[in-house]
N, C-alpha and C positions, 0 to 999 in steps of 0.2 A: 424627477421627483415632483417637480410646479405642474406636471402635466398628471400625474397619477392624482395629486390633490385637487388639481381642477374636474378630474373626473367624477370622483369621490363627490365633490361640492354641487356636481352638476346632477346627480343621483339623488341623493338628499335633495334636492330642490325637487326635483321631478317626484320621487316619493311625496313630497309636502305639495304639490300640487295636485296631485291624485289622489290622495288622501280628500283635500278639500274639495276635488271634485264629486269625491264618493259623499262628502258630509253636507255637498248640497240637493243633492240628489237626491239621498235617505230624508232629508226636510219636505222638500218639494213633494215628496211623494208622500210623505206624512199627510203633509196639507191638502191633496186628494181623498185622501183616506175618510180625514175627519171630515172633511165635504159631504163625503160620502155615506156617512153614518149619520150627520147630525142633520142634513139638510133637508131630509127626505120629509122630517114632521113625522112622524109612526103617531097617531093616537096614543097610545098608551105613555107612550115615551115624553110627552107633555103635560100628565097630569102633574100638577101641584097640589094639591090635597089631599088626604088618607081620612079614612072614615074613623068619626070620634071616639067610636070603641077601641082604636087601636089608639087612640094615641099615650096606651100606658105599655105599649111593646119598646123593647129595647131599641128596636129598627123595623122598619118595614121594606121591603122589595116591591115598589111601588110597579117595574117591569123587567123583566129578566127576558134575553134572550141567546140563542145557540145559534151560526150558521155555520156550517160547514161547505164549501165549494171546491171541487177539484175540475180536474181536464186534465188531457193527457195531448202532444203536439209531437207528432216525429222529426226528427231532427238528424240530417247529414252528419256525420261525423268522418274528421281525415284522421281515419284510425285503421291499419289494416286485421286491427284484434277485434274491435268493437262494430263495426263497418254504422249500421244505421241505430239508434237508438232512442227511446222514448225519454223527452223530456216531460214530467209530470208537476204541473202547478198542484197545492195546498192549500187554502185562505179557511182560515176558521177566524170568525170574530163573537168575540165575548162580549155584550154588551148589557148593562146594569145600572138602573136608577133607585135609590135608598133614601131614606128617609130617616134622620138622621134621632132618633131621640132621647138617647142620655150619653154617659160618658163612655159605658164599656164599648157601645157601636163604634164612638167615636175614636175609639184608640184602636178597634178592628183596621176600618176603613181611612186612615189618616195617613196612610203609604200604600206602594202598591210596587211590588220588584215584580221583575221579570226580567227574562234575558231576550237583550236588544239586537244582540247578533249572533249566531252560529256557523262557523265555515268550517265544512267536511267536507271539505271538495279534493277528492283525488288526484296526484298527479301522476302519470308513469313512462316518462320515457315522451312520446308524442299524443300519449292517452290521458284526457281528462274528461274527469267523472263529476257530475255538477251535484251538487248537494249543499244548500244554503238556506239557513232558515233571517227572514228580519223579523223585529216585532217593533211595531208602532199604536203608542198610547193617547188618550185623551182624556181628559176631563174637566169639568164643570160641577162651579157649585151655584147653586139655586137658591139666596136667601128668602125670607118669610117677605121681605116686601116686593119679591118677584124678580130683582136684580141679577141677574146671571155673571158669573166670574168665573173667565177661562184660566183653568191653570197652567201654566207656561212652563212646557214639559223641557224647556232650556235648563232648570234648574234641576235635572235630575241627576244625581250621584253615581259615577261607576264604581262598581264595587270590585268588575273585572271590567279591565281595558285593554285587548290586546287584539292581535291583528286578523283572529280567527274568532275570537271571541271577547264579546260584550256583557255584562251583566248590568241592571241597574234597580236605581231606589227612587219614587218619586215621592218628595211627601206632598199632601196635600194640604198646603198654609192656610190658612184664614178658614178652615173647615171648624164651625161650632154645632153644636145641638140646636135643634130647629134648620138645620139647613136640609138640602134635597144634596146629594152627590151623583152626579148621571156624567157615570166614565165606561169606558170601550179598552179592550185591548185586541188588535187584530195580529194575528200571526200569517207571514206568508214563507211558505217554503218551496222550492223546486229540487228537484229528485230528476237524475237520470237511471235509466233502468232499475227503478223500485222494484223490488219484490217481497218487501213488507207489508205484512198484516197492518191496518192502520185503524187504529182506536185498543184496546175497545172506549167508545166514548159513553159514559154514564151520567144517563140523565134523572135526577132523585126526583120525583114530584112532593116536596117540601125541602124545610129545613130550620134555621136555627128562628127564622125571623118567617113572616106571613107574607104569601107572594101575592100580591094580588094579580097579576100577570104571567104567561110566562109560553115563551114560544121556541121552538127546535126546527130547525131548517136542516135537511143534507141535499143536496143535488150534486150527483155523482155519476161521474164520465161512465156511459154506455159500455165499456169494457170492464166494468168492476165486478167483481161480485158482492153482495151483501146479506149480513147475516145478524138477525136484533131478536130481543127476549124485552118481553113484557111482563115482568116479575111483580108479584103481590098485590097484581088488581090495578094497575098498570093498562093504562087503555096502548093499542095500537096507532102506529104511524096514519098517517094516510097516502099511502105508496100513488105514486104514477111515473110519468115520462114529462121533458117538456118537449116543445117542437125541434129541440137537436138530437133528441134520444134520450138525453141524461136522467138518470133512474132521480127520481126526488121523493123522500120522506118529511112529511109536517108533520105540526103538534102545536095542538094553541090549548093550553088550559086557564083558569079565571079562579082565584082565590083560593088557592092551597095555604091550608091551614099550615103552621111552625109544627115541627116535633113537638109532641106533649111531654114526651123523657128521654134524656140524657143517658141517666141513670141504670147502668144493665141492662143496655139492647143492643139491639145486633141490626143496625138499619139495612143494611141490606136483603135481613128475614123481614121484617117488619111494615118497611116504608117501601109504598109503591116506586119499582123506578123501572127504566130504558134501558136496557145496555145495547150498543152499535158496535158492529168491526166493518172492515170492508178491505177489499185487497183487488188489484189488477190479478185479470188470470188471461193467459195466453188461448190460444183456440188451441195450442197442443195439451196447455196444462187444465186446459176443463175438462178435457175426458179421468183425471183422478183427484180434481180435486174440490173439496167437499165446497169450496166456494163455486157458486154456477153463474160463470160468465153473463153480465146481462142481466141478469137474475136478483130478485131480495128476497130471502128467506128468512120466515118469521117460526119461531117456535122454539123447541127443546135438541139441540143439538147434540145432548150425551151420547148417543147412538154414534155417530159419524166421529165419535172423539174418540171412544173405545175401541173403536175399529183400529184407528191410527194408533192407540198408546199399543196395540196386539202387535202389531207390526213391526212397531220399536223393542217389544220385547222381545220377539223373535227372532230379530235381527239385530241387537242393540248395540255392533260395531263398537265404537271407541268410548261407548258411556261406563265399560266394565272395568276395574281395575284389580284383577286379581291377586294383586300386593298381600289384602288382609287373609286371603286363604295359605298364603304363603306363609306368613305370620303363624297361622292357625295348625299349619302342617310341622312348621321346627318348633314351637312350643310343646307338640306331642312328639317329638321325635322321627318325624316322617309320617309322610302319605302312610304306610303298611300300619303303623303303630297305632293308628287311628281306629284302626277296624276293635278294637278292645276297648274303647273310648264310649262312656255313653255319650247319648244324644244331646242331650242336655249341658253335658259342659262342654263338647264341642261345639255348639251353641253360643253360649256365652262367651268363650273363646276367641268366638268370629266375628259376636259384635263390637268387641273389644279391638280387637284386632282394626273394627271399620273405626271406630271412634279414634286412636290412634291415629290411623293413618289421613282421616280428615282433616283432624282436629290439630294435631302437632307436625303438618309442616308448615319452614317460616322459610318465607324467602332470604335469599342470603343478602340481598342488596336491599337499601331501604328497612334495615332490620326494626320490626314491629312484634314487641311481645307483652307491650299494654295492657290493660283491663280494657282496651276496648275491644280490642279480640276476642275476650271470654263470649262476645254477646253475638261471635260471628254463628252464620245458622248455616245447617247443611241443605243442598237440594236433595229430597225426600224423596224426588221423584227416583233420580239417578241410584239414591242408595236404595232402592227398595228393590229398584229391579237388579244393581250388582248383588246384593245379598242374597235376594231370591234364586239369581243362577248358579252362584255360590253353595246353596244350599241347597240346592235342587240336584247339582253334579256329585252331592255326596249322597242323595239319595234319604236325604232329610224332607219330610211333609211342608209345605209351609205354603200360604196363599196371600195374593197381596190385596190389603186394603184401598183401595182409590177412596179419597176423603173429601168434605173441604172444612177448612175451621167456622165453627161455630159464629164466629166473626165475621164472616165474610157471607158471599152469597149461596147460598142453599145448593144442592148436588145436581137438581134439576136447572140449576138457572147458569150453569159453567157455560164460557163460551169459549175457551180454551183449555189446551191438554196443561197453561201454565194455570190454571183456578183449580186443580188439582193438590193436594198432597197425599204419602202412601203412607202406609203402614205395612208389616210383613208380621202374620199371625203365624207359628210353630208351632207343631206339634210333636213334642218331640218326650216322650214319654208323660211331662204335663203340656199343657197350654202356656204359649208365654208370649209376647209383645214386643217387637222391636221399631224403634221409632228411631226416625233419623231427623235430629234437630243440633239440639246444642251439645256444646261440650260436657256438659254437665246430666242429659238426659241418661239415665239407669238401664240398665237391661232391665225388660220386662216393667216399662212405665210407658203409661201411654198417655202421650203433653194432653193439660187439660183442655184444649181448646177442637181435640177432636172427639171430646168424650159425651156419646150418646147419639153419635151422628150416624145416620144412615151411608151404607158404603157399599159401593163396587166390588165385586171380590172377581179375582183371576187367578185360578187356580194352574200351576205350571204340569203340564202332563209332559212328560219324559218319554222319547222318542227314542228310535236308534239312533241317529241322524240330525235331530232337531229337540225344538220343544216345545210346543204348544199351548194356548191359554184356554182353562174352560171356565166363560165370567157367569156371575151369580149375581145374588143382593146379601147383605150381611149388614149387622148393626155393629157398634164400638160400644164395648159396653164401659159403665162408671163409675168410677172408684169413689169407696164412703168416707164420707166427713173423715172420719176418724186416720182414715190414711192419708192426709193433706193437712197436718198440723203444724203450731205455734205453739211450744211450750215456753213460757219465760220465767225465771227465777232471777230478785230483787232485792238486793240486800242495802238498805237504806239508813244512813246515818248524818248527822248534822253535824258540821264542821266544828269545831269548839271554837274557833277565833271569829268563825263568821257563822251566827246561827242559821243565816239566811242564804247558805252556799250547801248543797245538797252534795253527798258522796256518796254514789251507785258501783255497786259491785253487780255486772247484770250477766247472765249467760242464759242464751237460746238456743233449744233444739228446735229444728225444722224438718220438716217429710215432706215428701209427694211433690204437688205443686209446687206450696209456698215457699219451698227454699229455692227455686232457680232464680231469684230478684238476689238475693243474698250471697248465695254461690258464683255467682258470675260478679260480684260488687268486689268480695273480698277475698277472692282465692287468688292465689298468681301462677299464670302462665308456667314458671320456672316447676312450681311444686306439681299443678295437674298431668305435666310432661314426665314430668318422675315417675308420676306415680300409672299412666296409660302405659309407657314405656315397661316399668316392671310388672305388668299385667299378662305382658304376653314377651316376656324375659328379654325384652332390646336393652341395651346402653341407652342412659341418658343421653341427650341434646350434644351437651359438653363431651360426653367422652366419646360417642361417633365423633366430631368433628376432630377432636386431638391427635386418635384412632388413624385418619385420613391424610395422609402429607398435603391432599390437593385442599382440603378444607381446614388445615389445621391454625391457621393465619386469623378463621374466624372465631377462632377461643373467647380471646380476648373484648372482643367485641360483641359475643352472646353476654359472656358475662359480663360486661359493661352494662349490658341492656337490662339486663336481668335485676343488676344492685339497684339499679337507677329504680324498677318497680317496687322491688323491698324497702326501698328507702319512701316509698308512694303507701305502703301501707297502712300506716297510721292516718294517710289521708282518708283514706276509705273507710275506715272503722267510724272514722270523725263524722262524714256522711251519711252512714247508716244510721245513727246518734240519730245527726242531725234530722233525717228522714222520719227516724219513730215516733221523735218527739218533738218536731217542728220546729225546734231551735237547737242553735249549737252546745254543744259543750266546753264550758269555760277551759277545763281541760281534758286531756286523755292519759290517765298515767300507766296502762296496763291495756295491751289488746292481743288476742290470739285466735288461731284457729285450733280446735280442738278436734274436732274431726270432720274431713273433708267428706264423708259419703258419696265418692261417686262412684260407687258400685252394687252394693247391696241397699235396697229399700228398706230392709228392718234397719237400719243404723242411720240415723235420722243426723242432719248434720248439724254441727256443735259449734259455738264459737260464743267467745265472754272476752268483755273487757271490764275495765276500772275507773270512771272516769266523776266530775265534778258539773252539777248543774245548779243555774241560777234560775229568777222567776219562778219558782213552786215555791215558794212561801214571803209571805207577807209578816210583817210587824205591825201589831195592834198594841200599844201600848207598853206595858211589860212582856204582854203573850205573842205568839204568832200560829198564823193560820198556814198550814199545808193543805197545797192543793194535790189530797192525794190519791183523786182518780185521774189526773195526768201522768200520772207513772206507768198505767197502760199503753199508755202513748197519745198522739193525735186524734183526733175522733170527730169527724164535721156533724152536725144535727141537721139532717135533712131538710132542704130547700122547701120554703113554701110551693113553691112551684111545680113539685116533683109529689106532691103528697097524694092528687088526687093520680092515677092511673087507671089505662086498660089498655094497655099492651102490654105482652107476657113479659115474664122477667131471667134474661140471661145472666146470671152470676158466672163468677169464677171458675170455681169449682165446688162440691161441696168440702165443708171443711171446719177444722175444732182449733180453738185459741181456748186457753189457759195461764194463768198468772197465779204466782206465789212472790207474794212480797209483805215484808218483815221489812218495817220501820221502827228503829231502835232510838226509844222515847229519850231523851236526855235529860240527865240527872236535873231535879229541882223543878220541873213540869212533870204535869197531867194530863192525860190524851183526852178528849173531850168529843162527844160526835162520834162515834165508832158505829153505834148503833144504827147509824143512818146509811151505811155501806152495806146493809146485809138486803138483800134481793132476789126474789125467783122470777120469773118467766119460762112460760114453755108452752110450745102448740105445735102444730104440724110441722111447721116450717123450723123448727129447730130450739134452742132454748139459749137460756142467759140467767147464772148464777153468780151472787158473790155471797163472801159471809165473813164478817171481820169479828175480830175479839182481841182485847189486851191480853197478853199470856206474858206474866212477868215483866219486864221492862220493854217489851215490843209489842208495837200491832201485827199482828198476823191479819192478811187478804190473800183471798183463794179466790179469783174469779174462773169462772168457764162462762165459753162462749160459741155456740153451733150452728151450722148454718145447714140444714138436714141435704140441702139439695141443689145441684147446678144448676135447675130451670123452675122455676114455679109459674104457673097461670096466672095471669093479673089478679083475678079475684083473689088471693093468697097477697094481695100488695098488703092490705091491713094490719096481714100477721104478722108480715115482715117488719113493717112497720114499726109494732110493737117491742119487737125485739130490738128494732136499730135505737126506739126513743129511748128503752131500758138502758142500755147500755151509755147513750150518751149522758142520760142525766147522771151513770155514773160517776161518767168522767169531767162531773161538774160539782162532785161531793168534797168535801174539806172535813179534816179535822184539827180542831184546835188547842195547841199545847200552851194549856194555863199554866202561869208562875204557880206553885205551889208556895202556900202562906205559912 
């Protein structure tokens, strides 16, 4: 026993001393680093001053830069699986000096996480697979009287500590307004036999603050391939070799202006930027593949992508899961039963069948059936092409849309098959839409975020043997205002013991769009399962597993999990409250779903609760004043900063908000101000009406509110404007309830 514990003692020793060897090692190396960054002097990287015009910017980027380095080193291995193997260094360093001048900068840049260690490194038997990333930080603050103060990256926080991985926090102390912050993060990683894509890395030419510097490095090992897009006026690298071969791209630009808006854009349509990928290709794997050995390829790569996604549809192996067609066949009675089926509900049938089978399985370990599930998203890609073969083998029409969101970067600037999402368009006695998103997406709704986009089409031609794609161009077209609505209805009453405590009876229907924020907030898991499961006639959750001797053990533990969410209910209703109307509600005495719509688009989804709020009325004396263009909800009044524009404007989607609220005056007051609620607006871009009147003991308010369109051209900012200012000063209107004498 004295000798097992000596051994024990002598292990733990020796672990505590390689430990400390690693932890001096990672310093030491450190301290090269920042040598190696800070020493050099770079011009830019020493200015201390910013030009007086800026100094009413929130921060300035005094010098920004990018470098990326790799190489590749072959490497023995005594492996007789593996035999010789590429070990491939990584070094990208981020390095950034600011300028520090009020508070919001200041609470940006006053931390800085990152992860300090990552170990993937494989082990198998006598085969080891090296994959390790470090990271090592630095930084400096630059006071006004030129004093420099190293921050002592000793004090950083782990927030993970363990023996593969590192995470951390560094704050930066003594950092005030007026100072300069000029910090570096360098990342090093090593990889044996990579065969990952690496990047894409995107370089935006602005941002939130004014650069006046800003420079991009890649030099990249002669065996790479490389492939970049210069998007929205975006100048080009400056490619060459140096004397080892290594491909290198530059980039030095001088005074890029901050974003002008925030507000409804789509920076990646908009704001000039870079995108890079790069990957090692083998001399076997250059002859197919679209990265070229040696090679940097600048341009529009959709060509070379469409080829590849043909190929995966043609071939698309283990991406299909024909589960929902199964579904789709005992719901009718059989494969034969179907031929008497129109098109169109077996159709809908099958997308149901796909939503199902995505959407409602839970693993049985780790059981998770949260609200935060509701918000998991499907691959679009995978379901467009199972649906489409799906629906192609019963000899249903249908073509697939290649997309990308409105959000993101434009169709021409993809650099992978993953900047993609589908659509699958049917024709199947009408036109109809299948979109593979959330749990909550409708048959025949197409998510706002593809709508009006220009699209790929891949038309499935049916083979004896196979089956073919014939691609085209096609647009998504966009759903009006009026199908993307808010209706709310407001029944408002004053508390008798506390005139200053508001009691709201409120229910909202919602369509289109605007209800997946709400549908996915307050629906639960337990009830959506019910109800995809009776869609296409399975047992619930519960009763398969009871059903199952081998699963039957996990009854009790679904429904453990399930109470535990109902019991979460009234949290979420509370949130919603609190969301509309930017503050909580004192209380909640009454909350429901009324109707879930996740099927039909005419049945818009329904839900009311009952609850108690404070803060909308004041005590003036004997009288009090209601603030009651807050009963809309929240409503910010556009930013001085945001008013002037000319860059286009991506909204939402388009879409109609309405309000009906009845505020029930109490006995011995007088409503005062009523007349001051009543408002038109209207122009291109959409309109805004309210119109208030006493009728009997209540204010009646009737607002509408339209938004004509998801994209309007900057010149149209005006209009918009007007509408936004309309509305806010309504919800800055009061009326007030005079004692009655």
């Amino acid at each position: 026993m004295k000798k097992l514990i000596s051994l024990v003692g002598l292990f733990i020793f020796s672990a505590q001393v390689f430990a400390q060897k690693a932890d001096a090692k990672y310093k030491e190396h450190a301290a090269d680093v920042q040598k190696e960054i800070w020493d050099p002097k770079a011009a830019p990287f020493q200015v201390k001053d910013i030009p007086a015009d800026m100094n009413n910017e929130s921060a300035v980027i005094i010098a920004r830069s990018f470098e990326v380095i790799n190489s590749a080193k072959l490497k023995l291995k005594f492996s007789l699986f593996i035999g010789a193997a590429e070990r491939i260094s990584y070094q990208t360093t981020y390095h950034e000096r600011v300028k520090i001048n009020d508070k919001a900068a200041l609470d940006e840049y006053s931390t800085i996480e990152y992860t300090k260690k990552l170990d993937q490194t494989m082990v198998a038997g006598f085969t080891k697979i090296y994959d390790k990333t470090d990271t090592y930080i630095g930084a400096k603050i630059i006071k006004s009287t030129g004093t420099e103060v190293v921050v002592n990256t000793d004090e950083e926080v782990l927030t993970t500590n363990t023996d593969k991985a590192k995470e951390g926090k560094l704050a930066i102390s003594n950092l005030q307004t007026g100072d300069i912050l000029d910090y570096y993060i360098r990342i090093e990683k090593m990889q044996e036999n990579s065969t990952e894509v690496q990047g894409p890395y995107t370089f935006v030419m602005g941002g939130d603050y004014p650069i006046l510097y800003y420079a991009a490095r890649l030099q990249l090992d002669e065996h790479v391939g490389v492939e970049y897009i210069s998007a929205n006026g975006a100048p080009a690298f400056k490619e060459g070799k140096n004397d080892d071969g290594d491909l290198t791209l530059e980039l030095t630009q001088k005074n890029l202006p901050k974003f002008q808006s925030s507000l409804w854009t789509s920076a990646l349509r908009q704001y000039p930027y870079i995108t890079v990928q790069y990957k090692f290709v083998s001399k076997a794997e250059d002859q197919y593949s679209h990265f070229n050995r040696g090679e940097i390829k600048h341009g529009f790569l959709s060509d070379d992508l469409i080829d590849q996604f043909k190929k995966t549809l043609q071939a698309p192996g283990g991406l299909i899961n024909y589960y929902p067609l199964t579904l789709t066949q005992t719901y009718f009675g059989g494969e034969k039963k179907m031929k008497d089926i129109s098109q169109d509900s077996i159709v809908k049938t099958l997308y149901n069948a796909w939503r199902y089978n995505t959407f409602c399985s839970f693993p049985t370990t780790n059981i998770n059936v949260s609200n935060d599930i509701n918000y998991n998203r499907a691959n679009s890609l995978i379901g467009a092409i199972s649906v489409s073969r799906m629906l192609t083998s019963l000899d249903i029409d249908n073509t697939i849309f290649l997309v990308c969101s409105r959000n993101s970067n434009s169709l021409k600037n993809v650099t992978g098959i993953g900047d993609f999402d589908a659509l699958v368009k049917v024709n199947a006695g009408k036109q109809y839409w299948l979109a593979f998103d959330d749990i909550v997406t409708q048959f025949n709704e197409i998510p706002a975020r593809f709508q009006g986009e220009d699209a790929i089409t891949l038309m499935p031609q049916k083979e004896k043997k196979s089956i073919t794609y014939e691609d085209g161009r096609g647009k998504v077209p966009v759903t009006a205002a009026a199908e993307n609505s808010i209706a709310e209805s407001l029944n408002v009453s004053f508390d008798a013991a506390n005139m200053q405590l508001l009691q709201v009876n409120r229910t909202c229907k919602q369509s289109g769009s605007l209800r997946h924020g709400d549908q996915m907030q307050l629906l639960l898991m337990e009830d959506m399962e019910a109800s995809l499961a009776t869609a296409v006639t399975q047992k619930k959750l519960l009763e398969r597993l009871y059903d199952d001797k081998k699963s039957k053990k996990l009854v009790d533990e679904f429904s453990a999990a399930f109470a535990k969410e109902r019991s979460n209910q009234k949290t979420y209703f509370t949130n919603e409250i609190n969301g509309q109307f930017d503050a909580k509600p004192k209380d909640v005495s009454t909350y429901q779903v009324n109707q879930p719509a996740l099927f039909s688009a005419k049945t818009p989804f329904e839900f009311s609760s009952s609850f108690s709020m404070e803060n909308f009325v004041k005590k003036a004396g004997n009288n009090y004043i209601l603030e009651a263009g807050k009963l809309v909800g929240s409503y910010s009044k556009v930013d001085d900063k945001e008013r002037t524009r000319s860059v286009d404007i991506y909204m939402p989607c388009a879409r109609t908000f309405s309000y009906n609220i009845s505020i029930n005056i109490p006995k011995g007051y007088n409503a005062k101000g009523v007349e001051e609620l009543n408002k038109t607006i209207s122009n291109e871009t959409g309109s805004f009406s309210s119109t208030a009147a006493i009728e009997g003991d209540a204010v009646n308010i009737k607002i509408a509110r339209t938004y004509a369109n998801n994209f309007e051209k900057a010149a149209n900012w005006p209009k918009l404007l007007e509408l936004m200012d309309g509305f806010y000063n309504f919800t800055t209107q009061k009326i007030l309830l005079e004692k009655s004498k």
